[in-house]
C-alpha positions as CSV (number, residue, x, y, z in Angstrom):
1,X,71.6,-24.0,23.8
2,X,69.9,-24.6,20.7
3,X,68.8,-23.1,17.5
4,X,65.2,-21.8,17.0
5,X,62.5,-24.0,15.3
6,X,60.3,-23.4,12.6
7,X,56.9,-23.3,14.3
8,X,53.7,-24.3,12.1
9,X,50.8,-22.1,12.1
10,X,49.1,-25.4,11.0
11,X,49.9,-26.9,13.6
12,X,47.5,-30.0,14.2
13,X,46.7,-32.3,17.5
14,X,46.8,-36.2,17.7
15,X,43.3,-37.1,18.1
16,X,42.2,-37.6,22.2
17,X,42.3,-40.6,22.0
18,X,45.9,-41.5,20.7
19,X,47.2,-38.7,22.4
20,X,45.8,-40.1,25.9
21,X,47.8,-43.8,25.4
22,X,51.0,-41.8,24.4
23,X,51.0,-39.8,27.4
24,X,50.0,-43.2,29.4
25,X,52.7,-44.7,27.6
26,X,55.5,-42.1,28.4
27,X,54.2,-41.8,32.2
28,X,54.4,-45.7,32.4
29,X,57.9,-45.9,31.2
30,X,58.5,-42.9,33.4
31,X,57.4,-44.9,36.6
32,X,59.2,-48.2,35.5
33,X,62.7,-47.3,34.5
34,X,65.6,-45.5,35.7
35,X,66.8,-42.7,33.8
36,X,70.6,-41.9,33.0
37,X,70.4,-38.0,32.3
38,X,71.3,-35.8,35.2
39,X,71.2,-32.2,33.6
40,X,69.9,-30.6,30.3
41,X,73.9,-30.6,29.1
42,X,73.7,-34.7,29.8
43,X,70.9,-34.3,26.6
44,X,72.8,-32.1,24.3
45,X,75.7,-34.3,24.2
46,X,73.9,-36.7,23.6
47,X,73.0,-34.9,19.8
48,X,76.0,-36.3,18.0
49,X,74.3,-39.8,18.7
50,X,71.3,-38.8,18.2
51,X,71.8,-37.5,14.7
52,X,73.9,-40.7,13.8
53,X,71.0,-43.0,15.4
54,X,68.0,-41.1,13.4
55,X,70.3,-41.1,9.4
56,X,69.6,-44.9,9.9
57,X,65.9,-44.4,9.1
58,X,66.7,-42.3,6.1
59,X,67.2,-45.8,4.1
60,X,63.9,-46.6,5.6
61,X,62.4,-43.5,4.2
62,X,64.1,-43.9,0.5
63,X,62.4,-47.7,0.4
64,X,58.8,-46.4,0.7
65,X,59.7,-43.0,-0.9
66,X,58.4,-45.4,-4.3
67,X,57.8,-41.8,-6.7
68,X,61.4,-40.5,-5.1
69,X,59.8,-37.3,-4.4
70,X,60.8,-36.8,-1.0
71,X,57.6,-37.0,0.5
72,X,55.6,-40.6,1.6
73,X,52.1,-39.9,0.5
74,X,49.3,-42.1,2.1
75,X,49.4,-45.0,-0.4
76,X,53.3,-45.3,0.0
77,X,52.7,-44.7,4.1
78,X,49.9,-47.5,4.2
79,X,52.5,-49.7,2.2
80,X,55.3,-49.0,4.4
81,X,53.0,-49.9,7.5
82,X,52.0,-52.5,5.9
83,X,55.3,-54.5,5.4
84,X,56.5,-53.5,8.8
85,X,53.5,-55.7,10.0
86,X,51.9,-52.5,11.7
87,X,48.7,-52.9,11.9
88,X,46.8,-50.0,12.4
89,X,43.3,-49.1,11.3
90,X,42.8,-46.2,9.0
91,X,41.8,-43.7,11.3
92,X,45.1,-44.1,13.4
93,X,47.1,-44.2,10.3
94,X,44.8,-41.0,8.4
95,X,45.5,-38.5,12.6
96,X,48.9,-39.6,12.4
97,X,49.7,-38.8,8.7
98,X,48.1,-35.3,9.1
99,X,49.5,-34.7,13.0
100,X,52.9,-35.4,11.3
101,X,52.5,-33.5,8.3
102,X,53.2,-30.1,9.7
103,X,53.7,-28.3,6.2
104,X,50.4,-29.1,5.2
105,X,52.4,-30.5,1.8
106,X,50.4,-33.4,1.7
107,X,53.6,-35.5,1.5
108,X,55.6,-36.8,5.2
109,X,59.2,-36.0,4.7
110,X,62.3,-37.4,5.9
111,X,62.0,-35.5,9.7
112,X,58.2,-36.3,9.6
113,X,58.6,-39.8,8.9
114,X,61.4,-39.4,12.1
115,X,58.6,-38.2,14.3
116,X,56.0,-40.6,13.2
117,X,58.0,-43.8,13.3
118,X,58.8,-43.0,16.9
119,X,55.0,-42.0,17.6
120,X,54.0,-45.4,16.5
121,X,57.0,-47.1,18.1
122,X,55.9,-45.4,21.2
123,X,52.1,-45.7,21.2
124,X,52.6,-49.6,20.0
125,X,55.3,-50.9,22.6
126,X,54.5,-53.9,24.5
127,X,52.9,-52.9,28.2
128,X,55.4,-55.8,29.1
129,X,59.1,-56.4,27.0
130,X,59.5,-59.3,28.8
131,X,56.4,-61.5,27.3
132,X,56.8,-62.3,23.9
133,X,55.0,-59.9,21.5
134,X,52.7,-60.8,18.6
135,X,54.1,-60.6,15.1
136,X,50.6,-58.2,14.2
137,X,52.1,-55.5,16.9
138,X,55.8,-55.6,16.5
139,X,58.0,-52.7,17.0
140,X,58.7,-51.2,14.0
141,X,62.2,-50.6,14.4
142,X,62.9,-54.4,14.9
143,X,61.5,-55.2,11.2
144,X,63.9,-52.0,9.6
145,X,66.6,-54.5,10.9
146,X,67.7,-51.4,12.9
147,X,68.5,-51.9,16.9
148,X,70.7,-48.8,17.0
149,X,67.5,-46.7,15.4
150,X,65.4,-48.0,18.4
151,X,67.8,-47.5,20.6
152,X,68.1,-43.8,19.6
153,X,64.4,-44.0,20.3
154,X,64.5,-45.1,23.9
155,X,66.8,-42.5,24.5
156,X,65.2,-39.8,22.9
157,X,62.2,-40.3,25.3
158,X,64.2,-40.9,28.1
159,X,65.3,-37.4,27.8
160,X,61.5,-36.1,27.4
161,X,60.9,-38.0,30.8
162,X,64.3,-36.4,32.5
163,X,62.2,-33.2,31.4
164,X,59.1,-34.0,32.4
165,X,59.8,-33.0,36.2
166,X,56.4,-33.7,37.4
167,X,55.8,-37.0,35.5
168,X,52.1,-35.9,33.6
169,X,53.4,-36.7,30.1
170,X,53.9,-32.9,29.2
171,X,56.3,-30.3,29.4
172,X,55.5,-26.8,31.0
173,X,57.6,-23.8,31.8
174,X,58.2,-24.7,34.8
175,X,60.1,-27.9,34.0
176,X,62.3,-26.2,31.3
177,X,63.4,-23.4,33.4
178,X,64.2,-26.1,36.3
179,X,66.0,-28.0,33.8
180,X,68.5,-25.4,32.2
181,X,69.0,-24.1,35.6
182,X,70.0,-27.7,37.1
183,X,72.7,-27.6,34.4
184,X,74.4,-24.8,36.0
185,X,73.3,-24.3,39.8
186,X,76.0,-21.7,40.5
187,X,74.5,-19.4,37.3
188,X,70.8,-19.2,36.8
189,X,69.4,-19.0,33.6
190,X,67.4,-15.4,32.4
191,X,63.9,-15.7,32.2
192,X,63.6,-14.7,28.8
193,X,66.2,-17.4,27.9
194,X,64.0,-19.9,29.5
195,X,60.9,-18.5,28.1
196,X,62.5,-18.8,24.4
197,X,63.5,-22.3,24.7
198,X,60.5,-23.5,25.6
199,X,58.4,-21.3,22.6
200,X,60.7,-23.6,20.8
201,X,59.2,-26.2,21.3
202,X,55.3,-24.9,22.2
203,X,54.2,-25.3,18.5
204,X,50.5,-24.6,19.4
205,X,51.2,-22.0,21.7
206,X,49.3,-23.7,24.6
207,X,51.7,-23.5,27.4
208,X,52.2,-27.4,27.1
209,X,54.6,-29.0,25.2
210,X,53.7,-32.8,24.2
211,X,55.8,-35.7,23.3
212,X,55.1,-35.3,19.5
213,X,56.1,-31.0,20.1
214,X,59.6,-32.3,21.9
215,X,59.8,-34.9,18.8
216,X,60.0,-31.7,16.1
217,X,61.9,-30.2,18.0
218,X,64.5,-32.5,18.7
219,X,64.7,-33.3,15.3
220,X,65.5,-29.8,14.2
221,X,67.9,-29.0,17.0
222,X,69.7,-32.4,15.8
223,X,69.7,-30.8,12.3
224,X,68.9,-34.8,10.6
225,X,68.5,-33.1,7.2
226,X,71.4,-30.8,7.5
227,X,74.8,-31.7,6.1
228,X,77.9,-32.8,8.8
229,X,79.6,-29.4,8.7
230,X,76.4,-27.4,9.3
231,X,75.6,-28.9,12.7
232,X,73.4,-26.4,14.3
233,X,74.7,-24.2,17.3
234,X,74.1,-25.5,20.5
């Protein structure tokens, strides 16, 4: 189904206590809303969109990209925070710079700015889109002028929930092999297929894969960086 990621031998937990509200966010918005995927294929057409959803942020990127280096460095990351009204403190901004910066470049590129946006547009969602939300902890994708971006968003973790068979904010074997196997009930998937997708996406090699692991990977299967006519093979 999909290409084989780059796994990072640097690979670097949020800190507990951000990682806890993600996973409180993702099982909240598990419990709350219905979800439109019905197999693993449902998600991989989905790609397409997804790739055309996440370009939008590369304008983003290329405004707070001040050096045009290719890399956001803390002072330009701060900034960019900064104008989208996000306020975070330091230490949230410092765990998420180096969780995101997987190279260990000391710079967020174009799919680690992808994956942090939509860490912060997760962790900082209202507990209630119905009440009217305070300009200090606005979404970020509503200030980049960009509802298709945060749509692409909502979708992309609606698929890590459609994963998530038993609804504790992390992916395990178990669910993945379930998953691809769901997609063709008449013809089960090998084990060792199974097993490979999921090292996929198990960066740190715990036997758990996290929103943030499912993020990378997404956004190399998508292929964000890669030109139209070298879509990756699904």
């Amino acid at each position: 189904m999909l290409c084989r990621c780059n796994t990072s031998s640097k690979y670097k937990r949020l800190n507990p206590k951000l990682e806890k509200k993600m996973v409180e966010a993702i099982k909240k918005r598990g419990s709350s809303e219905p979800n439109t995927f019905r197999s693993i294929n449902s998600i991989i057409l989905r790609f397409p969109k997804f790739k055309e959803g996440l370009k939008n942020i590369k304008s983003v990127f290329d405004q707070y990209d001040e050096d045009s280096n290719g890399t956001i460095d803390h002072e330009e990351l701060k900034n960019c925070l900064h104008q989208l009204q996000l306020h975070l403190t330091e230490r949230e901004i410092e765990d998420l710079f180096q969780a995101c910066d997987v190279d260990g470049i000391e710079g967020i590129q174009l799919n680690e700015f992808v994956v942090l946006l939509c860490l912060i547009y997760l962790l900082m969602e209202p507990s209630d889109k119905s009440h009217s939300v305070p300009t200090t902890v606005s979404n970020p994708i509503s200030r980049t002028g960009s509802p298709e971006l945060e749509a692409t968003f909502d979708t992309i973790v609606e698929a890590f929930i459609f994963l998530d068979k038993n609804g504790d904010g992390k992916l395990n074997k178990e669910e993945m092999v379930m998953a691809l196997n769901e997609a063709s009930p008449r013809e089960k998937s090998p084990g060792r297929i199974s097993r490979n997708r999921f090292k996929e996406m198990d960066w740190s090699n715990s036997g758990k894969v996290s929103f943030k692991e499912f993020l990378f990977a997404l956004t190399n299967w998508v292929g964000i960086d890669a030109d139209d006519e070298k879509e990756h093979v699904l």
